[in-house]
C-alpha positions, 0 to 999 in steps of 0.5 A: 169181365162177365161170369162164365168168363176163365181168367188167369192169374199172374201166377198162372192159376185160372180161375172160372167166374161162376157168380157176380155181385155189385156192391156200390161202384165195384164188381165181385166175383166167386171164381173157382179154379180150373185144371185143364178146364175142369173146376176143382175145389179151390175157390176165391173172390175176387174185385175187379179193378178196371184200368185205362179200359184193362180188367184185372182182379185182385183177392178179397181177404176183408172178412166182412167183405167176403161174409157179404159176398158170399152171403149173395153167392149163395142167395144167388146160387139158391135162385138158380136151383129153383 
């Protein structure tokens, strides 16, 4: 699972990866969902749980985990507009 990468989810929701963030062994992503390939304003993050070699995702609701992450997102996000 790499950014760039349009996951779908069992609802059926797609998501596209658009930053990745390491925190000890497990990988985090900030998706933002996608209608027909455009992205909207709803966007998540996601832990990728890796299993017998399948990738899967499931949502982060820790709020200490997503104040981390998404402290990085945004850090990650000021570095690109430099």
């Amino acid at each position: 699972m790499n950014v760039d990468d349009l996951i779908t989810l069992d609802d059926g929701k797609e998501y596209i990866l658009l930053f990745k963030s390491v925190d000890g062994n497990d990988n985090y992503f900030l998706g933002v969902e996608a209608i027909n390939n455009e992205p909207t304003e709803n966007y998540e993050v996601f832990k990728e749980i890796v299993e017998n070699g399948e990738s899967s995702v499931e949502e982060v609701t820790d709020e200490a985990l997503l104040e981390k992450l998404l402290d990085d997102f945004e850090d990650q996000f000021d570095n690109e507009e430099e």
